[in-house]
Jmol script that loads the backbone (N, CA, C; Angstrom):
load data "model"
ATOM      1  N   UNK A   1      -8.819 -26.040   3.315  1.00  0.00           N
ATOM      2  CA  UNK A   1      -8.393 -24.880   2.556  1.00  0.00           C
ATOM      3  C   UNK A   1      -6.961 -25.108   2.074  1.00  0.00           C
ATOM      4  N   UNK A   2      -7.082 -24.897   1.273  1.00  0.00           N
ATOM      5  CA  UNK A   2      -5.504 -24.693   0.474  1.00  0.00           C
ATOM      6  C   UNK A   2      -4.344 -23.312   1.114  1.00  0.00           C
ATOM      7  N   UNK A   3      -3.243 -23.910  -0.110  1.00  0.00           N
ATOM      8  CA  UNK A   3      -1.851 -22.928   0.855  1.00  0.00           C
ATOM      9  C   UNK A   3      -2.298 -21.515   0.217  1.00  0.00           C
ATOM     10  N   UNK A   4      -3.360 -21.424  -1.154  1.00  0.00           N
ATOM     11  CA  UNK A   4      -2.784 -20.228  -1.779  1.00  0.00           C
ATOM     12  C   UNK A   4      -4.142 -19.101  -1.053  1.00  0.00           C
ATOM     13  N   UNK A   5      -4.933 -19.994  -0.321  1.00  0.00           N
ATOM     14  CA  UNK A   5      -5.898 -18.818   0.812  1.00  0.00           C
ATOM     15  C   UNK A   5      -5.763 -18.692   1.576  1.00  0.00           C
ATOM     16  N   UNK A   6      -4.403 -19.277   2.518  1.00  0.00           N
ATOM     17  CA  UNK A   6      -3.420 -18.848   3.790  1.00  0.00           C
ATOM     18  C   UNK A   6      -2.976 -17.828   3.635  1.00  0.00           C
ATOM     19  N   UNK A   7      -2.110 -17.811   2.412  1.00  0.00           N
ATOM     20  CA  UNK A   7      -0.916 -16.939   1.383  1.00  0.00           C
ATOM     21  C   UNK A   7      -1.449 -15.479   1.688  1.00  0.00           C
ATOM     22  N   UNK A   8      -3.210 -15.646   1.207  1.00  0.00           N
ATOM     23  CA  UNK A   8      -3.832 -14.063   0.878  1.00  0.00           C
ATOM     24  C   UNK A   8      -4.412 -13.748   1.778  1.00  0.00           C
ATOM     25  N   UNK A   9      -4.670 -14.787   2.479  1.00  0.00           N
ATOM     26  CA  UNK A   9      -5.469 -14.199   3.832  1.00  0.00           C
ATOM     27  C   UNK A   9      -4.931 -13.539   5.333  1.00  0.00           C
ATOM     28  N   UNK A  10      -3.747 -14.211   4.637  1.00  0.00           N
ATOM     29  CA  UNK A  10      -3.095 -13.706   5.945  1.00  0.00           C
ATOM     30  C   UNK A  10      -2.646 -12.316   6.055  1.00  0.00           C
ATOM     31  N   UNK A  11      -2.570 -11.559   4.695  1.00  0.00           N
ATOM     32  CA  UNK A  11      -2.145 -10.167   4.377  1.00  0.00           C
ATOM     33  C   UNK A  11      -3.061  -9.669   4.888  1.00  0.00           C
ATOM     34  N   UNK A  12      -4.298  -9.704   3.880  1.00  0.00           N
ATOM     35  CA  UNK A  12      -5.392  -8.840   4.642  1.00  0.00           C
ATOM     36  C   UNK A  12      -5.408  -8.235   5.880  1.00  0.00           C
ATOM     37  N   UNK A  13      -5.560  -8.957   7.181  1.00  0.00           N
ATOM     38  CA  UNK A  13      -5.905  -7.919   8.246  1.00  0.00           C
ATOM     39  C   UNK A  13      -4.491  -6.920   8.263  1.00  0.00           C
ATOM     40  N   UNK A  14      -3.441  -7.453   7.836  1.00  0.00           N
ATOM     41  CA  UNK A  14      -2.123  -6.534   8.047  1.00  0.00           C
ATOM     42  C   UNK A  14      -2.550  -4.921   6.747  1.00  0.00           C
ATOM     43  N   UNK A  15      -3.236  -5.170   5.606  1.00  0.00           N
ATOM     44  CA  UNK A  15      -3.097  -4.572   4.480  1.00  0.00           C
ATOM     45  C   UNK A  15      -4.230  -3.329   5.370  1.00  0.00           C
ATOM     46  N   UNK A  16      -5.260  -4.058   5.488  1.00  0.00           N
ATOM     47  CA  UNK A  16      -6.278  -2.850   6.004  1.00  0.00           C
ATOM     48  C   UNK A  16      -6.328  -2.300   7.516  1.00  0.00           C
ATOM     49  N   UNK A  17      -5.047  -2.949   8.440  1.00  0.00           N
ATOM     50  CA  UNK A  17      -4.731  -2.296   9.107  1.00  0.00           C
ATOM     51  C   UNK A  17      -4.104  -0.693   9.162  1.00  0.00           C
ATOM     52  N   UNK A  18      -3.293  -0.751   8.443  1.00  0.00           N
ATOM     53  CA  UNK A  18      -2.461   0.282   7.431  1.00  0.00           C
ATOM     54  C   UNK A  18      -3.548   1.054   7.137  1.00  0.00           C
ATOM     55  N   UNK A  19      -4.370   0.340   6.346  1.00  0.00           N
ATOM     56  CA  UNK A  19      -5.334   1.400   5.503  1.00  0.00           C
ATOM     57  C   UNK A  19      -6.027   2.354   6.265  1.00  0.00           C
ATOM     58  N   UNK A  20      -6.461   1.506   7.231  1.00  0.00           N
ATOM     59  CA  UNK A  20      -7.203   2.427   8.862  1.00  0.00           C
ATOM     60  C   UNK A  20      -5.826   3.521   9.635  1.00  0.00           C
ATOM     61  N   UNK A  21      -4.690   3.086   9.611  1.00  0.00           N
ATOM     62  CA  UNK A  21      -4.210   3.914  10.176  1.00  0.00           C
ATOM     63  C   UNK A  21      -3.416   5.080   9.176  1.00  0.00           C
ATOM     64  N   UNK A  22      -3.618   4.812   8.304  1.00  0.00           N
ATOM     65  CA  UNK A  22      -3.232   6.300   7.345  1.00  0.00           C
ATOM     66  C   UNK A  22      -4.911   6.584   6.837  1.00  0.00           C
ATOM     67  N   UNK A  23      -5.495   6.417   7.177  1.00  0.00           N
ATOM     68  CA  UNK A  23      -7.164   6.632   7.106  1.00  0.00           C
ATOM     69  C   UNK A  23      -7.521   7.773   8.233  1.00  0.00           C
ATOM     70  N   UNK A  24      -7.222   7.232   9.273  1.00  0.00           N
ATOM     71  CA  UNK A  24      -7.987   7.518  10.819  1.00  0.00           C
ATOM     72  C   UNK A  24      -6.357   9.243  10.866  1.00  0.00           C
ATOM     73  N   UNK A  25      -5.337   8.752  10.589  1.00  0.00           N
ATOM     74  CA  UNK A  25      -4.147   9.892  11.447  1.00  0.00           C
ATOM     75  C   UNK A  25      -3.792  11.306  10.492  1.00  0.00           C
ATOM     76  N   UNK A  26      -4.758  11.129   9.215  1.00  0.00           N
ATOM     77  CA  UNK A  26      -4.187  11.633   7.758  1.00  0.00           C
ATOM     78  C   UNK A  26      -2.764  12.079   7.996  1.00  0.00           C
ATOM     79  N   UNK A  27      -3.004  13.936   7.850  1.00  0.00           N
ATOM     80  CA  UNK A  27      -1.679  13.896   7.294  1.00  0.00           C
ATOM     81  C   UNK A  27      -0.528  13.669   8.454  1.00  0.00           C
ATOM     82  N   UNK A  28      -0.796  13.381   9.713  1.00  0.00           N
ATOM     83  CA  UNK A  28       0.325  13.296  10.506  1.00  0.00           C
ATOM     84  C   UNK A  28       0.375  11.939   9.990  1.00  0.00           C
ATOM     85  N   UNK A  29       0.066  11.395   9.749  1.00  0.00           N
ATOM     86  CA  UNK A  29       0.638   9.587   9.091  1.00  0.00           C
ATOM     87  C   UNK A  29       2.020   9.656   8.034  1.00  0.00           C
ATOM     88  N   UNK A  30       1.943  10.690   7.441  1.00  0.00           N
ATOM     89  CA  UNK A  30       2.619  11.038   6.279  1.00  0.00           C
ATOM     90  C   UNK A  30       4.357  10.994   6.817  1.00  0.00           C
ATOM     91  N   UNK A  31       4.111  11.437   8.029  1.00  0.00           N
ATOM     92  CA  UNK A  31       6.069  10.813   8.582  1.00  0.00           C
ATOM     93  C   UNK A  31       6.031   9.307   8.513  1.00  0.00           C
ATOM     94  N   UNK A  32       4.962   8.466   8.175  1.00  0.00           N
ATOM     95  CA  UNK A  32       5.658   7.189   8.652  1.00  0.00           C
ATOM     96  C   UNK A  32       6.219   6.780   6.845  1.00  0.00           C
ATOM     97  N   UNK A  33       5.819   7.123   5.999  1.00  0.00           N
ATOM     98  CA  UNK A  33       5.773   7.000   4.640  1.00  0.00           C
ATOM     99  C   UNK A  33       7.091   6.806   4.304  1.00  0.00           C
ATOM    100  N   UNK A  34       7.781   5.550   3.825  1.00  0.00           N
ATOM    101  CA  UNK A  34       9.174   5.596   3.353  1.00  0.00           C
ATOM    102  C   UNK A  34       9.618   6.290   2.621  1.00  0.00           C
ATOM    103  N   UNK A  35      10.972   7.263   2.884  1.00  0.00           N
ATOM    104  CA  UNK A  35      11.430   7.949   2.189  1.00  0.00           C
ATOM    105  C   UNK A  35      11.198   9.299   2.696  1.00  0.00           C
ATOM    106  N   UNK A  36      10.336   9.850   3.498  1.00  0.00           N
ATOM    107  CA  UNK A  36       9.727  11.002   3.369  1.00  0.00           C
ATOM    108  C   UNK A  36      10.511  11.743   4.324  1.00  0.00           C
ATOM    109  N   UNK A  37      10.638  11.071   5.690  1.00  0.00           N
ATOM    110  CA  UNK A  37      11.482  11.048   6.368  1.00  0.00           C
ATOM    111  C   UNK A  37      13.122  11.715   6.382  1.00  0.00           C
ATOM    112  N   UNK A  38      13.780  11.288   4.864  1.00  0.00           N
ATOM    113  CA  UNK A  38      14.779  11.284   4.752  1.00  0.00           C
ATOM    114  C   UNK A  38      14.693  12.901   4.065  1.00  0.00           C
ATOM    115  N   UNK A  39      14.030  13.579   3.729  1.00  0.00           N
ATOM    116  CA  UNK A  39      13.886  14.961   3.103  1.00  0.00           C
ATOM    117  C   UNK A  39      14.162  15.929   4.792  1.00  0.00           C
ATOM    118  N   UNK A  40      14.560  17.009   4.251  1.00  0.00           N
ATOM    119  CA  UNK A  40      15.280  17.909   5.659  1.00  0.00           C
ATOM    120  C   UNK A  40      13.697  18.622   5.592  1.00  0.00           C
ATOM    121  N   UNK A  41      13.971  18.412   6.981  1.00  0.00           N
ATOM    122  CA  UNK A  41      12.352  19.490   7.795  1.00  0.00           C
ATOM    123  C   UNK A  41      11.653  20.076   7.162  1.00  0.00           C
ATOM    124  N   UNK A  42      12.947  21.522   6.631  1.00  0.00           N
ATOM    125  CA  UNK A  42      11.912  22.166   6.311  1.00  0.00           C
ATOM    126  C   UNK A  42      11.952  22.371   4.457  1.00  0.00           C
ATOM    127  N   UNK A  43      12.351  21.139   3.757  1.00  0.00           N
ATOM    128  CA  UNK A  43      11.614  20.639   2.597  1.00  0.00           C
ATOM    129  C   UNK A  43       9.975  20.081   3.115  1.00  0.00           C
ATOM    130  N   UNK A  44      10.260  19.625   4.274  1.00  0.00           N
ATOM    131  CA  UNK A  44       9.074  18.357   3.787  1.00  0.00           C
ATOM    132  C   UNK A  44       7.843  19.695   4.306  1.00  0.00           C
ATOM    133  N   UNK A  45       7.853  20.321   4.479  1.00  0.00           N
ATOM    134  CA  UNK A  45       6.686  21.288   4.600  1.00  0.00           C
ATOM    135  C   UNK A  45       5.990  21.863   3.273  1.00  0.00           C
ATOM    136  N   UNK A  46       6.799  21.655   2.409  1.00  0.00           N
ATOM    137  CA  UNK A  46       6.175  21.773   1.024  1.00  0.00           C
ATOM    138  C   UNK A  46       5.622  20.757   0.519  1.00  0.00           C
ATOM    139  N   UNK A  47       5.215  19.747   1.147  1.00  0.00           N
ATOM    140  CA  UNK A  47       4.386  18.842   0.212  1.00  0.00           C
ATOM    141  C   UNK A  47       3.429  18.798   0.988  1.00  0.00           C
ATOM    142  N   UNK A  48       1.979  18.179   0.415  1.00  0.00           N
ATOM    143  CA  UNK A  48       0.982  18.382   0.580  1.00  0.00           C
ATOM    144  C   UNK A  48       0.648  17.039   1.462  1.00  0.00           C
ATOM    145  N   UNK A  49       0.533  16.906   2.589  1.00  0.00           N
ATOM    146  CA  UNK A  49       0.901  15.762   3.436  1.00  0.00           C
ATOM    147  C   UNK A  49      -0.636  15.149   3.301  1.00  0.00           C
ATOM    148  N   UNK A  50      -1.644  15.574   3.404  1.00  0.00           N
ATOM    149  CA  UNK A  50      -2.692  15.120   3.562  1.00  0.00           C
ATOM    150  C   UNK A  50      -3.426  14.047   1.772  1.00  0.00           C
ATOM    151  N   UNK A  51      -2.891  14.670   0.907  1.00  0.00           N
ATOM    152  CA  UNK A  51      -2.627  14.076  -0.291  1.00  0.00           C
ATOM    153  C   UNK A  51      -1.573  12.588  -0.294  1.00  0.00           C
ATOM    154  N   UNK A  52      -0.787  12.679   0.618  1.00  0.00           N
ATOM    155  CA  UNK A  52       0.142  11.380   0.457  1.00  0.00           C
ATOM    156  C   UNK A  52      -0.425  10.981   1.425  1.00  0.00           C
ATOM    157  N   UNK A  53      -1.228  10.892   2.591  1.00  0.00           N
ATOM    158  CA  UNK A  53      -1.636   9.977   3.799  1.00  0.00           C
ATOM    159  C   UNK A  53      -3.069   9.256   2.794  1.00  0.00           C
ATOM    160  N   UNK A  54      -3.342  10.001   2.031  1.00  0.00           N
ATOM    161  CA  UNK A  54      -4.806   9.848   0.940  1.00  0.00           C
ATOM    162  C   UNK A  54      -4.430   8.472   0.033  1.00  0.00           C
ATOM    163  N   UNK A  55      -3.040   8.993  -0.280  1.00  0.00           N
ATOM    164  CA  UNK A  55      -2.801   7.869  -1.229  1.00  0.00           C
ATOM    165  C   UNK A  55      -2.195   6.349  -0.868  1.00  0.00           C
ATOM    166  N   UNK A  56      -1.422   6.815   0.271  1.00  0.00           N
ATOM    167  CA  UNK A  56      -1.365   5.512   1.296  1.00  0.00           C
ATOM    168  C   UNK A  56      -2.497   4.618   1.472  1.00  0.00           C
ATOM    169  N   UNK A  57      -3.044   5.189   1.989  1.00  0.00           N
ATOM    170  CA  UNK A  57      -4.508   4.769   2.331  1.00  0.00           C
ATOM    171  C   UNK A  57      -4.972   4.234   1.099  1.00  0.00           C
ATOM    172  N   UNK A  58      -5.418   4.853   0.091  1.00  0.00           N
ATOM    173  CA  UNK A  58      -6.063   4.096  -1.271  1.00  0.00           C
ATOM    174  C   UNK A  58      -5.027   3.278  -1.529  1.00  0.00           C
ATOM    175  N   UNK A  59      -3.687   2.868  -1.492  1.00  0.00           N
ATOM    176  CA  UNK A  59      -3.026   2.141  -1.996  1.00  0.00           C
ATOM    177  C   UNK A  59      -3.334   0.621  -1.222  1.00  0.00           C
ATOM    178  N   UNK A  60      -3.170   0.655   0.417  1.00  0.00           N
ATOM    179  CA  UNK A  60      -3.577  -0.272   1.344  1.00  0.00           C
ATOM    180  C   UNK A  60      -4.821  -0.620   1.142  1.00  0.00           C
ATOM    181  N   UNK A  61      -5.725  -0.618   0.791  1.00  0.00           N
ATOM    182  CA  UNK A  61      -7.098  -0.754   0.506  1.00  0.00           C
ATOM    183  C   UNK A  61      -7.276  -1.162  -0.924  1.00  0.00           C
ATOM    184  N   UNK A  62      -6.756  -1.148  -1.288  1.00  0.00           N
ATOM    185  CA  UNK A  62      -6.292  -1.504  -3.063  1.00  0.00           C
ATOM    186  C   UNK A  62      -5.778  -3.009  -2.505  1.00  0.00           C
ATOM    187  N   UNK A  63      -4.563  -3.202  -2.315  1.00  0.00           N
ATOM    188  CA  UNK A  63      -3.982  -4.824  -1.698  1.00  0.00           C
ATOM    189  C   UNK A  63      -4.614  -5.007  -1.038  1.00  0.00           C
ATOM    190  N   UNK A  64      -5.707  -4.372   0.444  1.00  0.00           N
ATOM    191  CA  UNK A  64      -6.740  -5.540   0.711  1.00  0.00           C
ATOM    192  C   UNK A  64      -7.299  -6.167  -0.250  1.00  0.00           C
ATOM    193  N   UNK A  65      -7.919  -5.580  -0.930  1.00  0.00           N
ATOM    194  CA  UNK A  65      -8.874  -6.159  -2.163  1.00  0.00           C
ATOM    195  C   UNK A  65      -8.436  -6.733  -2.876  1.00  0.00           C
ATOM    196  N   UNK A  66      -7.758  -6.542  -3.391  1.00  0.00           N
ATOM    197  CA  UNK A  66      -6.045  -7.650  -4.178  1.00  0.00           C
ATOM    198  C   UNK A  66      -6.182  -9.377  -3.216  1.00  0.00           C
ATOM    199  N   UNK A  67      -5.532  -9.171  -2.082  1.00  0.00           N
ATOM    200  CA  UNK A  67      -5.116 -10.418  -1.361  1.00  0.00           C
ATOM    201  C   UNK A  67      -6.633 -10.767  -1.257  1.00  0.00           C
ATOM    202  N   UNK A  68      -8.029 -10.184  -0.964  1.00  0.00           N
ATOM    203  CA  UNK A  68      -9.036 -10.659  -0.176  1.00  0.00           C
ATOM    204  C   UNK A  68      -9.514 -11.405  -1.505  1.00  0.00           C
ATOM    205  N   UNK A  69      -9.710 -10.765  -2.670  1.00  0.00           N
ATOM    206  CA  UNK A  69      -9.790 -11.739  -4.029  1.00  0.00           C
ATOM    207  C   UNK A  69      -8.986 -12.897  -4.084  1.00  0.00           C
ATOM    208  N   UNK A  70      -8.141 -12.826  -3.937  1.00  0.00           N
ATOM    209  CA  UNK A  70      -6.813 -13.839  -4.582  1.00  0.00           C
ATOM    210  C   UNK A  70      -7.482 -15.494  -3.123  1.00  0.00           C
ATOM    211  N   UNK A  71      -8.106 -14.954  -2.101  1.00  0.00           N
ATOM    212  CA  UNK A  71      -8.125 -15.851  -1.260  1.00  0.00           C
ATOM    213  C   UNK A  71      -9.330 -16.300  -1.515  1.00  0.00           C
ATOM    214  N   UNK A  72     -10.682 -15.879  -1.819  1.00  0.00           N
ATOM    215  CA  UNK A  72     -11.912 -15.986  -2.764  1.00  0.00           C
ATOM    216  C   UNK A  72     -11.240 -17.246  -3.475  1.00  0.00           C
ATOM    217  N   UNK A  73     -10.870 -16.046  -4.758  1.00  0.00           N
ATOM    218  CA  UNK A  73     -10.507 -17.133  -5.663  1.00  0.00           C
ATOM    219  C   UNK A  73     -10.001 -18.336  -5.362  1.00  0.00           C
ATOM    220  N   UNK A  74      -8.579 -18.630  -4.447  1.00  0.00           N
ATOM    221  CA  UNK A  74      -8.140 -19.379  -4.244  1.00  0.00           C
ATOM    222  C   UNK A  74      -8.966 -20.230  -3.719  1.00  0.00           C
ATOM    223  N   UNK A  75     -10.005 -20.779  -2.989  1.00  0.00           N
ATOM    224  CA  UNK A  75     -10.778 -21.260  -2.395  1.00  0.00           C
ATOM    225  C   UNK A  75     -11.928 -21.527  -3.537  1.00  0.00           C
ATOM    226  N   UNK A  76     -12.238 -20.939  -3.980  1.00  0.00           N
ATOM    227  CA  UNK A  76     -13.212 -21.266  -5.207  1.00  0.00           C
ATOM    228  C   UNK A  76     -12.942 -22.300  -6.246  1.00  0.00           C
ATOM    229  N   UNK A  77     -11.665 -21.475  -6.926  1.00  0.00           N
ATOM    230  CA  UNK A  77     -11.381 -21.676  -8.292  1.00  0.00           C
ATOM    231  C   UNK A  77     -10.245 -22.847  -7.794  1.00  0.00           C
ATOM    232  N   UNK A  78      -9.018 -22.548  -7.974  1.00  0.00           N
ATOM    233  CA  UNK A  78      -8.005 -23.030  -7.675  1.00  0.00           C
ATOM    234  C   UNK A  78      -7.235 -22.056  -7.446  1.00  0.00           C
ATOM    235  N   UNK A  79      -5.913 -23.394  -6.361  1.00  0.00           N
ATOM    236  CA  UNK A  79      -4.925 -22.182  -5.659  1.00  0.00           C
ATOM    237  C   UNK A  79      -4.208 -21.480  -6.271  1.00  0.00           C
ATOM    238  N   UNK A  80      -4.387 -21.802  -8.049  1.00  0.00           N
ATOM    239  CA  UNK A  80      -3.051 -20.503  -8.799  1.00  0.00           C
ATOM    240  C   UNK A  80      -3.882 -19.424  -8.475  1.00  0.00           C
ATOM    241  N   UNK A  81      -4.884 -19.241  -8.451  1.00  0.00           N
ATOM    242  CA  UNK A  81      -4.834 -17.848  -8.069  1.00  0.00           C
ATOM    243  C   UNK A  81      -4.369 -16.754  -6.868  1.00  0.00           C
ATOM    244  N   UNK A  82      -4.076 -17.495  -6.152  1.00  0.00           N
ATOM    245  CA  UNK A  82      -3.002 -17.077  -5.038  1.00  0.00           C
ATOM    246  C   UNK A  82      -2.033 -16.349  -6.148  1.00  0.00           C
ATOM    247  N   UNK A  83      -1.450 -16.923  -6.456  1.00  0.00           N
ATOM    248  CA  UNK A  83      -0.392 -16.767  -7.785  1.00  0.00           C
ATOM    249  C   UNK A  83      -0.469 -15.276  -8.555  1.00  0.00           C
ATOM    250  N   UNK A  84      -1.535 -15.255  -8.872  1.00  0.00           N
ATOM    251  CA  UNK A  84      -1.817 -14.081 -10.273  1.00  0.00           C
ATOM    252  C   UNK A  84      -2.403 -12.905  -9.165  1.00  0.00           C
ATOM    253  N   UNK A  85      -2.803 -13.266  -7.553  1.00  0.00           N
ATOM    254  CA  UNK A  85      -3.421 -12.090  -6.827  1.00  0.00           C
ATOM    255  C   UNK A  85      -1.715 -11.607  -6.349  1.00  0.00           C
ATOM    256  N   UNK A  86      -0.613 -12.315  -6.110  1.00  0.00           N
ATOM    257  CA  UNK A  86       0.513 -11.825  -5.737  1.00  0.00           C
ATOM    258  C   UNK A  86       1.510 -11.156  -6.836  1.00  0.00           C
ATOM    259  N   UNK A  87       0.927 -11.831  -8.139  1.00  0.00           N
ATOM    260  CA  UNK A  87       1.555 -11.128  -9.088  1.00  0.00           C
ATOM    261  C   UNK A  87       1.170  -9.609  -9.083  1.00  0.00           C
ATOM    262  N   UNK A  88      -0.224  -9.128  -8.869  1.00  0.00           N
ATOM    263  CA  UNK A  88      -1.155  -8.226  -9.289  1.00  0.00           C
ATOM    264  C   UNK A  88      -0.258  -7.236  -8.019  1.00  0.00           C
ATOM    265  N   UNK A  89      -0.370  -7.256  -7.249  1.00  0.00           N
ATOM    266  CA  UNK A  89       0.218  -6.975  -5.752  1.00  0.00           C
ATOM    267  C   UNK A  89       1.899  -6.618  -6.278  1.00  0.00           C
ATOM    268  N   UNK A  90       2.782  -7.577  -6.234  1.00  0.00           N
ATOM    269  CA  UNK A  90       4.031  -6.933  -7.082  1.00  0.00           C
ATOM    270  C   UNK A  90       4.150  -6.340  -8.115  1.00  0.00           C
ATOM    271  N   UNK A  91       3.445  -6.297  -8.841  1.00  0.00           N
ATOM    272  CA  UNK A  91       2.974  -4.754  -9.954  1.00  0.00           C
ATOM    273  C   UNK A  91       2.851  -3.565  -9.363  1.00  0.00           C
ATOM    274  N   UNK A  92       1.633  -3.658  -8.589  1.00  0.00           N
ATOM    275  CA  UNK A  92       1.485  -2.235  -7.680  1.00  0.00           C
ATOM    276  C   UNK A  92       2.094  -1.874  -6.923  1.00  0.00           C
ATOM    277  N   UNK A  93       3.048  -3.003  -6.300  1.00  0.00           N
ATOM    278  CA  UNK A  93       4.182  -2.421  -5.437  1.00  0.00           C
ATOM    279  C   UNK A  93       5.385  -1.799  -5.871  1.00  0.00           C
ATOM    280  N   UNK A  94       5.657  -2.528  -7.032  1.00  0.00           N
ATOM    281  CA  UNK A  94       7.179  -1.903  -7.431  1.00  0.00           C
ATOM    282  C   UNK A  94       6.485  -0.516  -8.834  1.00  0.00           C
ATOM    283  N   UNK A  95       5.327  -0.144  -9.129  1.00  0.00           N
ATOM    284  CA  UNK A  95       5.024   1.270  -8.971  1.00  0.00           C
ATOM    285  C   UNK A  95       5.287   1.928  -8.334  1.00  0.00           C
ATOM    286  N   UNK A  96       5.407   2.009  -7.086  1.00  0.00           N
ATOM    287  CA  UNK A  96       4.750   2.786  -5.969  1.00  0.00           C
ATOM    288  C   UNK A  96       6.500   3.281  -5.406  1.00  0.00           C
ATOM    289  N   UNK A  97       7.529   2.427  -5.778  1.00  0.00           N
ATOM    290  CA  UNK A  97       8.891   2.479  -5.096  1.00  0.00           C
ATOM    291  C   UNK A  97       9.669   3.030  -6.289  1.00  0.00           C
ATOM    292  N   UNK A  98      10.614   4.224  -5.809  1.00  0.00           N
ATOM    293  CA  UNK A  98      11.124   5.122  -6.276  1.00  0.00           C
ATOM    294  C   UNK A  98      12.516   4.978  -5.112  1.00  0.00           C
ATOM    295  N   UNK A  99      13.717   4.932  -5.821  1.00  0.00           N
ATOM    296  CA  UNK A  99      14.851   5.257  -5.473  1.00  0.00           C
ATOM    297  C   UNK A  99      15.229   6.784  -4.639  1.00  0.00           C
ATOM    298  N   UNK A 100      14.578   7.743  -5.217  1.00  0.00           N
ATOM    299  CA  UNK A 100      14.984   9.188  -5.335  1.00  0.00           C
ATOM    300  C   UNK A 100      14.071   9.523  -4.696  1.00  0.00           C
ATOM    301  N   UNK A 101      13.745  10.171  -3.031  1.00  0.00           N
ATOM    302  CA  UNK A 101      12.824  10.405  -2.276  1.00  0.00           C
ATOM    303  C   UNK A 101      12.215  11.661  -3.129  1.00  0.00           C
ATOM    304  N   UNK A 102      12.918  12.681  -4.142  1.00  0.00           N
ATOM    305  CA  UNK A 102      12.332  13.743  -4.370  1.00  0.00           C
ATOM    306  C   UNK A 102      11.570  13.651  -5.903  1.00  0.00           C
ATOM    307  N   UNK A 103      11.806  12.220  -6.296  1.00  0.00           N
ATOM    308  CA  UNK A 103      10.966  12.027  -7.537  1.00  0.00           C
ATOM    309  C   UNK A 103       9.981  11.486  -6.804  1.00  0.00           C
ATOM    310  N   UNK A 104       9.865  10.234  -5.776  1.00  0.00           N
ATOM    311  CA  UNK A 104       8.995  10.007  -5.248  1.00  0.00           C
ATOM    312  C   UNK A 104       7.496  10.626  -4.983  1.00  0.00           C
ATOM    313  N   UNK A 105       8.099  12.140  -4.740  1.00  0.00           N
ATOM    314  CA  UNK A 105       6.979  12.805  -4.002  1.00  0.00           C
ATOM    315  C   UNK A 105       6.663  14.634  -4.731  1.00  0.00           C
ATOM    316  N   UNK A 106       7.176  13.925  -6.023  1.00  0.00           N
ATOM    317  CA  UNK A 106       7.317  15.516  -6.994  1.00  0.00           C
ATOM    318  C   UNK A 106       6.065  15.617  -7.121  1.00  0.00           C
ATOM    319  N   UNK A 107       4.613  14.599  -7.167  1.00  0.00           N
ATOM    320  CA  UNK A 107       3.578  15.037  -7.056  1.00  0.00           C
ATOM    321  C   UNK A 107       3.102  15.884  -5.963  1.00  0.00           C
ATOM    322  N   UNK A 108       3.642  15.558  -5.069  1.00  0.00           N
ATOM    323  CA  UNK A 108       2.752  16.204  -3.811  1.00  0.00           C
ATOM    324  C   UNK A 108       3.296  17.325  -3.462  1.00  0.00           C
ATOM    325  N   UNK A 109       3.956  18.273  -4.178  1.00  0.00           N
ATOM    326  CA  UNK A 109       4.722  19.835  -4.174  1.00  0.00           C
ATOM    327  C   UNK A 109       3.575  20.368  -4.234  1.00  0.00           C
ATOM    328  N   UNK A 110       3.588  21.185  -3.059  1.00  0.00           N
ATOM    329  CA  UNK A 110       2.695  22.633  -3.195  1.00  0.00           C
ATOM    330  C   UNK A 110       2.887  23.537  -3.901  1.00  0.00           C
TER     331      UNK A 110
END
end "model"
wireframe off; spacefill off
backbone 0.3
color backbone group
């Protein structure tokens, strides 16, 4: 096996670990969520916690499938695809990251 189905494979069990545990804890998962934390108490009672443990979850389960392709591929095709599954992965990640904890989470206002 090549380096670029080490690369993706090795995420996986870490990616859908995550996914199971903002899956299995819903909205009490929602304190572990970066940023969320940093909002005072009793802001964070206005957001809809079970909606952001939802989207955690679909997000982790999204990069399983991301890395679990990219290691497919890599093994199939060739190892650039390691390459274009980590590109795909830093797209969706630097979506997902917001400076401003309260733009972050202006969706999830009750």
């Amino acid at each position: 096996m090549n380096l670029g189905v080490w690369m993706c494979i090795v995420c996986v069990p870490f990616y859908f670990l995550l996914a199971l545990f903002f899956g299995l804890l819903k909205e009490k998962s929602a304190v572990f969520i970066s940023g969320f934390n940093t909002l005072p108490k009793n802001q964070q009672c206005l957001y809809n916690r079970a909606a952001m443990a939802k989207d955690m979850r679909n997000m982790f389960l999204l990069w399983t499938a991301v890395m679990s392709a990219g290691a497919v591929g890599s093994y199939l095709v060739s190892g650039y695809i390691a390459i274009a599954a980590y590109g795909v992965w830093l797209v969706s990640l630097f979506r997902n990251v917001h400076l401003d904890a309260h733009k972050a989470f202006e969706k999830y206002l009750l």
